[in-house]
C-alpha positions in Angstrom: -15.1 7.2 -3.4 -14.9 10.4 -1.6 -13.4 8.3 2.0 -10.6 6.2 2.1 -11.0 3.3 5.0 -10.2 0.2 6.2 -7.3 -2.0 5.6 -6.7 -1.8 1.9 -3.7 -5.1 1.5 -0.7 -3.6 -1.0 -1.0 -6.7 -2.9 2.5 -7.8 -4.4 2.6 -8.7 -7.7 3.4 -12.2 -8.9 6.0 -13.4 -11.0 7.2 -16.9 -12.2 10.5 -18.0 -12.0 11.2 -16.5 -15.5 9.8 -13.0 -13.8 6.7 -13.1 -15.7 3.8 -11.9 -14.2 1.8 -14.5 -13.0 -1.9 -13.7 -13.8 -3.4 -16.8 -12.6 -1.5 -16.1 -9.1 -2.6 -12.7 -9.2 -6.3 -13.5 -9.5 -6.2 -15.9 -6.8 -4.2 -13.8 -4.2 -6.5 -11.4 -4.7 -9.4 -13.6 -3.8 -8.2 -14.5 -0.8 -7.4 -10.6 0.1 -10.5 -10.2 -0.3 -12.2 -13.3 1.1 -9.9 -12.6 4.4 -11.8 -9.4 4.9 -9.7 -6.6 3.5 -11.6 -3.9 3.2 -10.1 -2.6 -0.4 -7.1 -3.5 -3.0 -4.1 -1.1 -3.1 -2.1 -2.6 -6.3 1.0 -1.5 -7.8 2.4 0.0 -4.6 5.9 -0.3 -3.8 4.8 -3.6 -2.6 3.3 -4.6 -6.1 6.9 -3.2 -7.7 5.5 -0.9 -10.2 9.3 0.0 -10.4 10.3 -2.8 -11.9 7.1 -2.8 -14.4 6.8 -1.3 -17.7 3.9 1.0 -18.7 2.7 -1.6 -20.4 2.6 -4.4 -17.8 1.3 -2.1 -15.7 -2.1 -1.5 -17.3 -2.2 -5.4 -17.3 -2.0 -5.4 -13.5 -4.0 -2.8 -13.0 -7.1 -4.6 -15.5 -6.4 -7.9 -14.2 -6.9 -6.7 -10.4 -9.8 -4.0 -11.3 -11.3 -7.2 -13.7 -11.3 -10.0 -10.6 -12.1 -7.4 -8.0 -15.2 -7.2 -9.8 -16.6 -4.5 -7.5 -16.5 -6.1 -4.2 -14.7 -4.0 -2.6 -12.8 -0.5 -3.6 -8.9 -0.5 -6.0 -6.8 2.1 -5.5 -3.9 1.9 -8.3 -0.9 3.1 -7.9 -0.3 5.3 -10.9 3.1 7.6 -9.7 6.3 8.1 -11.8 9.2 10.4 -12.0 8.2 13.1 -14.2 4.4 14.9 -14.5 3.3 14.4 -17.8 4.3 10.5 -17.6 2.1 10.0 -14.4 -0.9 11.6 -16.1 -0.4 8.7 -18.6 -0.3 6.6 -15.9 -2.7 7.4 -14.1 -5.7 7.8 -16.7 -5.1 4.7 -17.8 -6.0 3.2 -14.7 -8.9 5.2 -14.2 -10.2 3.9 -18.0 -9.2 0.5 -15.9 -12.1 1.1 -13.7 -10.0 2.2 -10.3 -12.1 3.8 -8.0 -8.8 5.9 -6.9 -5.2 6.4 -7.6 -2.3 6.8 -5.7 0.2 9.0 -6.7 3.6 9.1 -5.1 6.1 11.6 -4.7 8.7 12.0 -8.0 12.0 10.5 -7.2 15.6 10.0 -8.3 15.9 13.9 -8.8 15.0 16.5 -6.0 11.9 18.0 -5.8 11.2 21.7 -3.8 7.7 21.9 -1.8 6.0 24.0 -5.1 7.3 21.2 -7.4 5.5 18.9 -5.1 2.4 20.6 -5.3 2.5 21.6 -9.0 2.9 17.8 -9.7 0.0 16.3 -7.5 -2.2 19.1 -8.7 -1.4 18.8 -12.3 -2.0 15.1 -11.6 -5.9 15.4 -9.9 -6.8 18.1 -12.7 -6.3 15.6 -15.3 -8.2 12.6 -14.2 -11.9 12.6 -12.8 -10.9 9.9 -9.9 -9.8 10.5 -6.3 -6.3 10.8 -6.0 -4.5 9.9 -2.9 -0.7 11.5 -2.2 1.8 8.8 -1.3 4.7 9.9 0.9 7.3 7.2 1.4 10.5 9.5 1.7 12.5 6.6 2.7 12.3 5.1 -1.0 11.8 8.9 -3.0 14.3 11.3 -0.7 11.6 13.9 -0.2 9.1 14.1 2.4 6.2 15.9 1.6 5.7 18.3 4.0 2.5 18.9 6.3 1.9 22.0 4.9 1.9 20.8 1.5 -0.5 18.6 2.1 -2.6 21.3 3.8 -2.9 23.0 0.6 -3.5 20.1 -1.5 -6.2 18.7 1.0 -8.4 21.6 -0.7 -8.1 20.5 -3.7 -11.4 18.6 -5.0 -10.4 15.0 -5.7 -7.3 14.6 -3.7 -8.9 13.1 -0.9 -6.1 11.2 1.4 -2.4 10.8 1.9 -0.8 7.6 2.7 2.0 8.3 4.9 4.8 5.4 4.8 7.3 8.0 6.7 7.4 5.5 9.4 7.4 9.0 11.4 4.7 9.2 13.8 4.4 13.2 14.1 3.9 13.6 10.6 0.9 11.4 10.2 -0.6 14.0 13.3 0.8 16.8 11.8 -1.5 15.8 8.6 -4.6 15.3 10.9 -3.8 18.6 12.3 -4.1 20.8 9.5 -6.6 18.8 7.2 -10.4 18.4 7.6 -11.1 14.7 8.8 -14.7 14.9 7.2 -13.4 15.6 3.6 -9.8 14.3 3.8 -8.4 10.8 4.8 -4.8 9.7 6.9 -3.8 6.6 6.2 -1.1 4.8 7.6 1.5 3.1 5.2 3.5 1.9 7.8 2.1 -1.6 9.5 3.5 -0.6 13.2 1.2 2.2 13.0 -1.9 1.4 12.1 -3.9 1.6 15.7 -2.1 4.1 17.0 -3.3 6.2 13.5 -6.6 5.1 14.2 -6.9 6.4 17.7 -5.1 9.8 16.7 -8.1 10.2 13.8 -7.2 8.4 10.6 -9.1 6.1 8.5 -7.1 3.1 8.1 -4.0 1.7 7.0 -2.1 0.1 3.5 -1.1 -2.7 4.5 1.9 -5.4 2.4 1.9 -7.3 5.7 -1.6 -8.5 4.2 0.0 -10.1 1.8 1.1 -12.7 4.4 -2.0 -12.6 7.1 -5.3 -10.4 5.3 -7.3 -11.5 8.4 -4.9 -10.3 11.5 -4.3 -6.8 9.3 -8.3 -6.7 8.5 -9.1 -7.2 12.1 -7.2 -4.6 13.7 -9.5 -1.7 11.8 -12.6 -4.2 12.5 -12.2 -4.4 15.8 -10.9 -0.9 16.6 -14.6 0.0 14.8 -16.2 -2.2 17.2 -14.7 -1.0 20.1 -12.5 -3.3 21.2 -9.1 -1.4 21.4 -7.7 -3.9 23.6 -8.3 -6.6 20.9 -7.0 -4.0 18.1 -4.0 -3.6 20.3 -3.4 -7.3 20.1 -3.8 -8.1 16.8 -1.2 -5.2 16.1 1.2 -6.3 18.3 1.3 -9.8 16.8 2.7 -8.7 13.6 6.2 -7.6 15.2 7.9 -10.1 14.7 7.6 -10.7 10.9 7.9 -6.8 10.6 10.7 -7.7 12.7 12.1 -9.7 9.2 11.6 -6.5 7.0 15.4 -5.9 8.0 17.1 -9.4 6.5 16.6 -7.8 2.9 14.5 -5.7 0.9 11.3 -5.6 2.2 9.5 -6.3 -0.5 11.4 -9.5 -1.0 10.6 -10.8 2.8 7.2 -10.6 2.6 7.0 -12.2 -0.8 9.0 -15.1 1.2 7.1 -15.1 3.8 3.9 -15.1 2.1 5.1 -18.4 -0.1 6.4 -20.0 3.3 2.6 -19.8 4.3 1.4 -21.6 0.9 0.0 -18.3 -1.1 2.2 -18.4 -4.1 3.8 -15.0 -5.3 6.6 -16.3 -6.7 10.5 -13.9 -6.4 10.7 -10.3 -6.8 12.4 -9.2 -9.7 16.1 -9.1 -10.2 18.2 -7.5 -8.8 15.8 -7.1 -5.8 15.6 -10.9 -5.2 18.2 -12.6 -3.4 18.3 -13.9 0.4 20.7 -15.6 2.1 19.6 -18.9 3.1 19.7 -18.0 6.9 17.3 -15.3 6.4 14.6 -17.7 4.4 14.8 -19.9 7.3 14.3 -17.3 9.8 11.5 -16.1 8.0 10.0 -19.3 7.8 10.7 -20.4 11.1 8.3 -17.3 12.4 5.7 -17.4 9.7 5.0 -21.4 11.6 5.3 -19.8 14.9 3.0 -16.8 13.7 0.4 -19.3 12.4 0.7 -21.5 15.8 0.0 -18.0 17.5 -2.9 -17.5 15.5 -2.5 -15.4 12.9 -4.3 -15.7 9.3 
């Protein structure tokens, strides 16, 4: 896996109402990621809530996905932590699981300098023989990781991509401009940016709004490939308005609503991250039927 494209879905992971994970419901969302035309599986994300997961549960996700995946398309596992040494753990174990890549973001809680940065993402690809992907998602980890870090760590053998979630469109150009597009992938972790990526030179986009419609996110990279930017352009615009939801609670907890007001069962997000005022689950219902009405799947 020396290329990272497509729409890979952030696939949430699902709990019962005892906060369980839900392996049955985990299998079958997967399947119909994948069935929807998603172009790879992205598992244990900030979408999947590897920061509410044990070590332990999290080598369970990572075989279960890797296990029903069954090579149909590429998993990427995300594998980050606070400190170095834990992450290698982390992220060799899902390597053994069979991921084709890992995803490493940033350390958090405690400030990290640029060299730290770099130390820790190179430490990380020198101890595992998969592609490694940097995740940068400074919203969630206080540090962004700068341009020129990423420079420096694009020439480094298996760290192939970074998945920018900055939400800040410079710095997913400023990553194009000073890395090799033949060896090194930008991907988009923010769903509002997708296209616009794509036209500027990336390769795709992470999507948790596949959670909720696999097809619409799917189609915007498939048609965009094909040509059709005006159609790409359309199938990104429709997703404002449930992206529009994202700020009635955690995010992570609206699209886990919004995907079980559509019927595919993923069950709450763990507590404390889990509670919505009624007002908001009935606006986020209310535009997951008018989504649907306008098409999207």
């Amino acid at each position: 896996m020396t290329s990272i494209k497509g729409i890979l879905a952030a696939v949430a992971t699902p709990f019962d109402q005892d906060e369980a994970i839900d392996e049955a419901a985990l299998r079958e969302h997967v399947d119909g990621q994948i069935e929807a035309g998603v172009h790879g599986i992205f598992a244990l994300g900030t979408n999947g809530e590897f920061f509410v997961q044990s070590a332990e549960e999290r080598a369970r996700v990572a075989r279960v996905v890797v296990e029903q995946v069954a090579g149909r398309v590429p998993v990427v596992i995300g594998a980050g932590a606070v400190g170095t040494a834990e992450t290698v753990r982390i992220a060799r174990d899902a390597a053994a699981a069979g991921a084709d890549a890992v995803s490493i973001i940033s350390p958090y809680f405690a400030a990290a300098s640029q060299a730290e940065l770099e130390q820790h993402f190179r430490t990380v690809a020198g101890a595992v023989d998969v592609p490694v992907i940097v995740y940068n998602i400074p919203a969630r980890t206080g540090v962004n990781v700068a341009p020129a870090t990423v420079e420096r760590l694009a020439q480094v053998d298996n760290i192939v991509a970074v998945k920018d979630s900055s939400g800040n469109f410079d710095t997913i150009l400023q990553y194009l401009e000073r890395t090799d597009r033949d060896s090194f992938s930008v991907i988009s972790g923010n769903d509002s940016l997708i296209l616009w990526t794509l036209l500027a030179g990336g390769t795709g986009g992470i999507s948790g709004i596949a959670n909720i419609y696999p097809g619409t996110m799917a189609s915007i990279y498939d048609l965009f490939v094909a040509g059709d930017v005006d159609a790409a352009r359309s199938a990104q615009d429709s997703i404002r308005p449930i992206r529009n939801c994202l700020a009635l609670g955690n995010p992570n907890t609206v699209v886990k609503a919004a995907a079980n007001a559509r019927g595919a069962w993923l069950g709450p997000c763990r507590a404390p991250f889990n509670l919505l005022p009624a007002e908001a689950l009935e606006t986020i219902r209310a535009t997951v039927q008018a989504d649907l009405a306008r098409g999207l799947r």
